[in-house]
C-alpha positions as CSV (number, residue, x, y, z in Angstrom):
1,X,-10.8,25.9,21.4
2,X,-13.5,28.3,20.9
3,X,-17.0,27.5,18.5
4,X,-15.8,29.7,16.6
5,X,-13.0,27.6,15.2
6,X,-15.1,24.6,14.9
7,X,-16.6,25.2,11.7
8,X,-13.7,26.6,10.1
9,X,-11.5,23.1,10.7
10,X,-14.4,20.8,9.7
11,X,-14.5,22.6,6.4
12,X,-10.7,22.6,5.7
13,X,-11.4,18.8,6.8
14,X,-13.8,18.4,4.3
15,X,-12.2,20.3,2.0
16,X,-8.8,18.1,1.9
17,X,-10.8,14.9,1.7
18,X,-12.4,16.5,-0.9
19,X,-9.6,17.0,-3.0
20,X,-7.6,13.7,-1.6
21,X,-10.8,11.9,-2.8
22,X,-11.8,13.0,-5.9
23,X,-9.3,15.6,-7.3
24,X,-5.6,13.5,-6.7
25,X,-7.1,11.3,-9.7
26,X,-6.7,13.8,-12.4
27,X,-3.0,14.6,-11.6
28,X,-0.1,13.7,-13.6
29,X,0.9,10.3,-14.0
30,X,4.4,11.5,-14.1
31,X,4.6,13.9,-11.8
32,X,8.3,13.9,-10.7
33,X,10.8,15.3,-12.7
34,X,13.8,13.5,-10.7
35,X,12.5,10.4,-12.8
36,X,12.7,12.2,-16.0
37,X,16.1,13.2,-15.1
38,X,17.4,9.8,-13.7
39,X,16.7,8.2,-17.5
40,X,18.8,11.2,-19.0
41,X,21.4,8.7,-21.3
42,X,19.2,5.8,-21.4
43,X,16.7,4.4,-24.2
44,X,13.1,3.6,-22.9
45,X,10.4,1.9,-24.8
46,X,6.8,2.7,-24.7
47,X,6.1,1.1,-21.7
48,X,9.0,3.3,-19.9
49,X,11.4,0.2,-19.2
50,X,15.1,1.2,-20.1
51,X,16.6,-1.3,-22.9
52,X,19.6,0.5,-23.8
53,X,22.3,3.5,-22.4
54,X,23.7,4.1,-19.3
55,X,21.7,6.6,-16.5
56,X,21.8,7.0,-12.8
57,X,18.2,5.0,-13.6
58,X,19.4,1.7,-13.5
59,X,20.6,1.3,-10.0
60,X,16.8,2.1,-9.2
61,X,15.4,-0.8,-6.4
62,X,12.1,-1.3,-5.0
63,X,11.2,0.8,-2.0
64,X,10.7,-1.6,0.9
65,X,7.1,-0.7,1.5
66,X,6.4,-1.1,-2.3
67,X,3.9,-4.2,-1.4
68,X,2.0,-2.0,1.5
69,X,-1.6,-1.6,1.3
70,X,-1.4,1.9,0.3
71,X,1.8,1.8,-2.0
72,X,1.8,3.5,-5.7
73,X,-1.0,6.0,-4.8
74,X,-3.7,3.0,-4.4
75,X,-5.4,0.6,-2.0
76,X,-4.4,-3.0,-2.5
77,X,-7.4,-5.4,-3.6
78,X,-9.3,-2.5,-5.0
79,X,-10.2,-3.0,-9.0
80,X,-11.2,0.0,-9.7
81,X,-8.5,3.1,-10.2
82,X,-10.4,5.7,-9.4
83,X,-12.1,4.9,-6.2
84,X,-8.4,3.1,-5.1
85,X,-6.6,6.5,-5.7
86,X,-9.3,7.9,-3.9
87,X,-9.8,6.2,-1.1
88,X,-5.8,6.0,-0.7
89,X,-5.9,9.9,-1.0
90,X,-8.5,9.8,2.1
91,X,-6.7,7.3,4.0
92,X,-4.0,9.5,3.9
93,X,-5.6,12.8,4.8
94,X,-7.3,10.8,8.0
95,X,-4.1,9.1,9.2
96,X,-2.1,12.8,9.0
């Protein structure tokens, strides 16, 4: 790999953790439309829990890695929201 390249890769680098770190916590908190579509025929209450209908929704089950230390977009054991989705978001951009 020539110098040339370095700088160029270091700044896509920076610019990823950039917006893993700081920018991934103003994005949607509902993001996928496949939920939105699963609860098509069912009720929901404010808090998005289905009490009534029937919907492709209510065979959901937990992902088996839904107690990791990086599952739901956070870091478990972190208080804070916005540096957990952060640092989650960096995490990620390091591991890949």
């Amino acid at each position: 790999m020539s110098k040339r390249q370095w700088p160029f890769l270091l700044g896509g680098l920076l610019v990823a953790l950039l917006l893993a770190g700081v920018v991934s916590n103003y994005a949607s908190s509902h993001p996928d439309g496949l939920d939105s579509s699963l609860l098509k025929g069912c009720t929901v209450n404010a808090d998005d829990e289905i009490t009534g209908g029937s919907c492709p929704a209510q065979e959901a089950k937990d992902h088996e890695l839904a107690d990791s230390p990086l599952a739901d977009y956070g870091v478990r054991g972190i208080g804070n929201d916005f540096v957990s989705t952060g640092l989650s978001g960096v995490l990620g951009v390091l591991l890949t």
